[in-house]
C-alpha positions as CSV (number, residue, x, y, z in Angstrom):
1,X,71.6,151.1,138.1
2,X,75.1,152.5,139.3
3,X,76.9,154.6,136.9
4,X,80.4,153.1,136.3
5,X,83.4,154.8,135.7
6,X,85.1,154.3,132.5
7,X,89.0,155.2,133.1
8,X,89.6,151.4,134.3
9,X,92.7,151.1,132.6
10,X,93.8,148.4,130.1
11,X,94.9,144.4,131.2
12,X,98.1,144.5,131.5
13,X,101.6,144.9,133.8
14,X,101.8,147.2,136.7
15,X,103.9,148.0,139.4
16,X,102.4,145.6,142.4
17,X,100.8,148.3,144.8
18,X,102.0,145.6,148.1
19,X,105.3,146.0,146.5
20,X,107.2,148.2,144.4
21,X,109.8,145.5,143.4
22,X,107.9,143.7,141.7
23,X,104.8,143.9,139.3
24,X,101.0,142.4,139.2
25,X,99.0,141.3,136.2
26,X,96.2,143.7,135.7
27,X,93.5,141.3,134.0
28,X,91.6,144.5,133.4
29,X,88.7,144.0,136.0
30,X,91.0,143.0,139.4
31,X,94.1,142.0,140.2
32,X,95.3,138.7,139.5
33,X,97.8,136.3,141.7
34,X,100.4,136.6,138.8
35,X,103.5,138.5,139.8
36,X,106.7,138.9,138.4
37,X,110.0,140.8,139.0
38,X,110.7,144.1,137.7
39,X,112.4,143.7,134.1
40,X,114.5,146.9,134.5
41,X,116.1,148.6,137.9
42,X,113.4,150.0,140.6
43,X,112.2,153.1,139.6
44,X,113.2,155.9,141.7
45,X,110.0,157.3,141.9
46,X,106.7,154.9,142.4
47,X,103.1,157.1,142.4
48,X,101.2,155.7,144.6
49,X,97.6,156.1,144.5
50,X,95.1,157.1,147.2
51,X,93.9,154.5,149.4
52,X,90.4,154.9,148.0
53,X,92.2,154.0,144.4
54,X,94.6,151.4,145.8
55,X,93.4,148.7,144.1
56,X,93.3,150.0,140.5
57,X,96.5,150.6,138.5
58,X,97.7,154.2,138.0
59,X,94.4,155.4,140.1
60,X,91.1,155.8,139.5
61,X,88.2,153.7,140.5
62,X,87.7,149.9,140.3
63,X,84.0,149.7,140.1
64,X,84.4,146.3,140.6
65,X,86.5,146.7,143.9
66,X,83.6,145.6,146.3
67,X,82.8,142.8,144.9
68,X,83.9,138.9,146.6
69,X,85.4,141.5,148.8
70,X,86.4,138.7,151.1
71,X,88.3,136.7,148.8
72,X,90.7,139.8,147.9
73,X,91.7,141.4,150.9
74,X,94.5,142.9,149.7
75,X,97.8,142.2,147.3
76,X,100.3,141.5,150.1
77,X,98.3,138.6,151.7
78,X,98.7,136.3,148.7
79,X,101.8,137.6,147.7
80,X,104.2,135.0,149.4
81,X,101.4,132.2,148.9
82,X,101.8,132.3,145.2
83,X,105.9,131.3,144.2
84,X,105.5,129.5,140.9
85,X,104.1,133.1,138.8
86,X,104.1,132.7,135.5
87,X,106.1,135.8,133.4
88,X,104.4,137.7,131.2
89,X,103.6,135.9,127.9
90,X,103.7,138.8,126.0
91,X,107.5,139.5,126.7
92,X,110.3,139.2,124.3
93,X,112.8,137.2,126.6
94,X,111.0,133.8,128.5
95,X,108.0,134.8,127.0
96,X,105.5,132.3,128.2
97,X,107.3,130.2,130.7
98,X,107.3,130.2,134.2
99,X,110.7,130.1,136.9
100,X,110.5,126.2,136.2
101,X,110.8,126.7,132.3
102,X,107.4,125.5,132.0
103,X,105.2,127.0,129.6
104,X,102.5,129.6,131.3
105,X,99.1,130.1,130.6
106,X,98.0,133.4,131.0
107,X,94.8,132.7,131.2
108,X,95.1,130.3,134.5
109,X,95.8,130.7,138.6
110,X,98.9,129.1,139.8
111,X,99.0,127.8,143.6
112,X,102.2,125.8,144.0
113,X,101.5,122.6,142.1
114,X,98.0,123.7,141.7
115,X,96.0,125.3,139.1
116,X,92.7,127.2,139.8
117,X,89.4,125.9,139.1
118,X,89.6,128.5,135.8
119,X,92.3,126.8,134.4
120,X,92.5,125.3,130.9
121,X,94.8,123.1,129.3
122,X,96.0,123.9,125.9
123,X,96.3,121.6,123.2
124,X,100.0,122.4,122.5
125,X,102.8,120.1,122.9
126,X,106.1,121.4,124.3
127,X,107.6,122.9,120.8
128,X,104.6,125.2,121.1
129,X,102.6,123.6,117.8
130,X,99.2,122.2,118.4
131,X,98.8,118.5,118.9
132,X,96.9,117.2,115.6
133,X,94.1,114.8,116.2
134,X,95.5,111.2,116.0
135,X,94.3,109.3,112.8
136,X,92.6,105.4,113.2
137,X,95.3,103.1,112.2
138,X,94.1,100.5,109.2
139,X,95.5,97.7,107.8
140,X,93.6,97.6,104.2
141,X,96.3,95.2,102.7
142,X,95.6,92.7,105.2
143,X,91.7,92.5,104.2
144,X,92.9,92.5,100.4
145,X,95.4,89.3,101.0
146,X,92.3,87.3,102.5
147,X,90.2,88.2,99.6
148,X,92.6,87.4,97.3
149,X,93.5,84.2,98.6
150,X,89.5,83.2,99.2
151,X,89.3,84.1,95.5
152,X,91.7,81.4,94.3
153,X,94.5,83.9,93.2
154,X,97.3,82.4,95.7
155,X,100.3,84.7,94.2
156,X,98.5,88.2,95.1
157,X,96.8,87.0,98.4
158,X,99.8,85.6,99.8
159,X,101.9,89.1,98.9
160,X,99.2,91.5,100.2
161,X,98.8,89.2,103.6
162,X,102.4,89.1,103.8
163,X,102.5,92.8,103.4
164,X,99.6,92.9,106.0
165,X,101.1,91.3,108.6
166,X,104.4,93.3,108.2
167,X,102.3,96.2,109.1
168,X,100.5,94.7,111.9
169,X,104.0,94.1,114.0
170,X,105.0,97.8,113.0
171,X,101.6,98.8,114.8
172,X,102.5,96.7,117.9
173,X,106.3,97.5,118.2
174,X,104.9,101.4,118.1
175,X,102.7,100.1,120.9
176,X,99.2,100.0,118.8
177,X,97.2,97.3,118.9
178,X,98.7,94.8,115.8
179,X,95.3,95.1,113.5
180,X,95.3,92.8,110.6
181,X,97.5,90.1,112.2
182,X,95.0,87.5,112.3
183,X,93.4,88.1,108.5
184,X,97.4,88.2,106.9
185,X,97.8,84.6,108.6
186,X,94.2,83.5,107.3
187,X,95.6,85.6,103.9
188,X,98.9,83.3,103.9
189,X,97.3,79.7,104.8
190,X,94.8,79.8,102.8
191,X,97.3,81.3,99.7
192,X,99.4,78.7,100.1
193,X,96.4,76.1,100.1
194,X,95.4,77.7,96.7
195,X,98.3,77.4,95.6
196,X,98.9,73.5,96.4
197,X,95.4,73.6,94.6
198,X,96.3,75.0,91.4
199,X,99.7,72.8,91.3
200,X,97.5,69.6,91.7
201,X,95.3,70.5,89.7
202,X,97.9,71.4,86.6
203,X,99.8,68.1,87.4
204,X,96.3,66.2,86.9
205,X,96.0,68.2,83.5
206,X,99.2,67.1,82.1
207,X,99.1,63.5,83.2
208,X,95.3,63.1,81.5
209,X,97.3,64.9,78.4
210,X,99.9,62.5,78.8
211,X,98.1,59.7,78.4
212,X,96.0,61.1,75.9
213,X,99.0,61.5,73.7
214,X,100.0,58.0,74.9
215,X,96.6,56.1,74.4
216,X,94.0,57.9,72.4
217,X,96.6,58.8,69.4
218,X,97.7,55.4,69.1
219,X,94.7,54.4,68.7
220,X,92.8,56.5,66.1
221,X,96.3,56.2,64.2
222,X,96.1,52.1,64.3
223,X,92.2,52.8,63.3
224,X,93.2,54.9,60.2
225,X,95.5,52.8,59.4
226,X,93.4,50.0,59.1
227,X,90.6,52.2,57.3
228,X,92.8,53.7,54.8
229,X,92.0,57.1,55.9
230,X,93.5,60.2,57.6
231,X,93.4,60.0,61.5
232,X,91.5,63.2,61.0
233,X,88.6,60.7,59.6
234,X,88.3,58.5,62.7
235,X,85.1,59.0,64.6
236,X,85.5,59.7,68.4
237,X,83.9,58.6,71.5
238,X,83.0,61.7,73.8
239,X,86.5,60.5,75.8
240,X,88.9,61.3,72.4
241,X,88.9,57.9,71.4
242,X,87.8,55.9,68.4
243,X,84.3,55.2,68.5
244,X,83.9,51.5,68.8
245,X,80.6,49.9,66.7
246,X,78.7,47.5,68.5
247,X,75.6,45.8,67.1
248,X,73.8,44.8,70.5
249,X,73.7,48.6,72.0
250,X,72.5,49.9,68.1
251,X,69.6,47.5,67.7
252,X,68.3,47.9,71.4
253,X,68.8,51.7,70.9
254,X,66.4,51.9,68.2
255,X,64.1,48.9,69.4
256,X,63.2,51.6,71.9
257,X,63.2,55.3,69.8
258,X,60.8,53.7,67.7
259,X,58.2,52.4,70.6
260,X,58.8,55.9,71.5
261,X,57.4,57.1,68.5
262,X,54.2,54.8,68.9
263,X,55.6,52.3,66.0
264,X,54.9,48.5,66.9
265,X,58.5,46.8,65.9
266,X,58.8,43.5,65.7
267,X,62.3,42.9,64.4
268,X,65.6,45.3,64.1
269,X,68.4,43.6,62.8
270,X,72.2,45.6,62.1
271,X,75.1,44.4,60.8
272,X,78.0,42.8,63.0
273,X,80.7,45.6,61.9
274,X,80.8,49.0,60.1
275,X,83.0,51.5,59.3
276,X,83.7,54.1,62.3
277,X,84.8,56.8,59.9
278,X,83.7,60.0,58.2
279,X,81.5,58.5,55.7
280,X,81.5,55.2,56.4
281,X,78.4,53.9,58.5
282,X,75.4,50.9,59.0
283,X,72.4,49.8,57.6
284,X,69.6,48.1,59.8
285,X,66.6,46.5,58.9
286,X,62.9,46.5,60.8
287,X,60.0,44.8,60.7
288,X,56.9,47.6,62.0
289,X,52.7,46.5,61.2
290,X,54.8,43.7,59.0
291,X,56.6,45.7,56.4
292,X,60.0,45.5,56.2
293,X,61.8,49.2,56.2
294,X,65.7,50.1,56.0
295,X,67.5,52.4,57.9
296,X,71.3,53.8,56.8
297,X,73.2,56.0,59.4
298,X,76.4,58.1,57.6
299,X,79.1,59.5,59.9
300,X,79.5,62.7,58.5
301,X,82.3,64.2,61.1
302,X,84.8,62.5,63.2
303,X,82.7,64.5,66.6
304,X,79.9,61.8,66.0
305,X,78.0,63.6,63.6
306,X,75.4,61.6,61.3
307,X,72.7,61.5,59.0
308,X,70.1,59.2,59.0
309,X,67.7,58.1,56.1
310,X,64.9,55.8,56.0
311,X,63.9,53.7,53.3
312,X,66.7,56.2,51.2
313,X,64.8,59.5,52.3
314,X,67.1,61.3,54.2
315,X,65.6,63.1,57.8
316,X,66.4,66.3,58.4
């Protein structure tokens, strides 16, 4: 293996050996295509370096001179070729911008228009700060009006789909796709539905209680009045109004709970009419295996509540 010489000098700018006007960018290995006038006056005196060391900055020996040979044959053949050179980057005025105010890469070959095949393009916008990786856009308040809505509560899925679909035409008059558009509408129609809902279902409330106060409380009263007792006594039906006595339904009632108890009844007899208040109540007779029994029934709460007591023992 060839011993190489070490006194290559640094990467940097050097007076361009195909012309003294001007300097070349020395990437440290060859020279590249980058050019750029001199930043002071000429100097009156340029060294120029052997033949042999022509191709190396300030002399010695480019160990790397031979090789692609072909493609480098010499500065002053690419010299004209080559107008758009980016300045030096490293400068304190125009640093890193080209003739064309553009900003240079150091790090790429310019051809005209064209960039080299070792080119790259950096991820910098033109204030010179680095372009942050654009975020998904989401519309979460869209998704919340819909559930809110499909949940029954009208108020908060109509704001949050309302809300939603505000956000959805901001996203398509920034030239986004409007996400969430279709979910607020859902969000909003089916709010309002909830809401036409609830208001039906409040009206039908305060009708029934309407004519509750209307119907049922004129009727207990005219039933305690008739009693002698406090409304508070009247005995009511599972509907809120006064239970209404009647003999045909009692007798075929317990006609049947005694068959179902394996009793063989020949007769149940009730009064015609009985006191529908708290403490008031019936007596019925029956005829079972022919003996005559009693049963008394005692309203003991105006909910319905009785006690029931057979031949005067009371059933638990």
């Amino acid at each position: 293996m060839p011993d190489y010489p070490t006194n290559v000098p640094p990467a940097g700018w050097y007076t361009d050996p195909a012309n003294s006007a001007q300097e070349r960018w020395w990437g440290g290995v060859e020279w590249t295509h980058d050019v750029r006038p001199l930043a002071g006056p000429t100097p009156a005196v340029v060294l120029t370096p052997e033949p042999a060391l022509a191709n190396v900055p300030g002399g010695g020996v480019n160990p790397f001179a031979a090789i692609d040979a072909q493609e480098r044959q010499g500065a002053g053949m690419f010299a004209d070729s080559y107008s758009a050179a980016p300045s030096n980057p490293f400068s304190s005025s125009g640093a890193g911008q080209d003739a064309f105010g553009q900003t240079a890469d150091p790090y790429s070959f310019r051809s005209g228009a064209q960039q080299g095949s070792f080119s790259t393009t950096p991820s910098w916008n033109s204030s010179g700060q680095r372009n942050a990786l654009r975020s998904i856009p989401s519309n979460g308040q869209a998704t919340a009006g819909l559930v809110f809505s499909l949940l029954g509560f009208s108020v908060l899925g109509i704001t949050f789909s309302l809300i939603g679909l505000r956000k959805a035409r901001t996203f398509e008059a920034e030239g986004e796709v409007p996400l969430g558009r279709k979910r607020s509408r859902w969000g909003i129609a089916l709010g309002i539905l909830a809401f036409v809902v609830s208001l039906s279902l409040t009206a039908i409330y305060l009708l029934g209680f309407q004519y509750a106060l209307g119907v049922y409380l004129p009727q207990t009263a005219a039933v305690a009045e008739r009693e002698g007792v406090p409304t508070s006594d009247v005995v009511l039906d599972t509907n809120g109004l006064p239970l209404v006595y009647s003999r045909v339904e009692v007798e075929q009632e317990y006609y049947e709970a005694f068959e179902d108890e394996g009793l063989t009844v020949d007769l149940v007899s009730c009064p015609g009419q009985a006191r529908m208040v708290i403490g008031g109540g019936f007596e019925c007779s029956f005829t079972a295996n022919g003996a005559t029994h009693t049963l008394n029934v005692t309203w003991t709460s105006n909910r319905g509540d009785f006690t029931t007591a057979f031949d005067g023992v009371v059933q638990e």
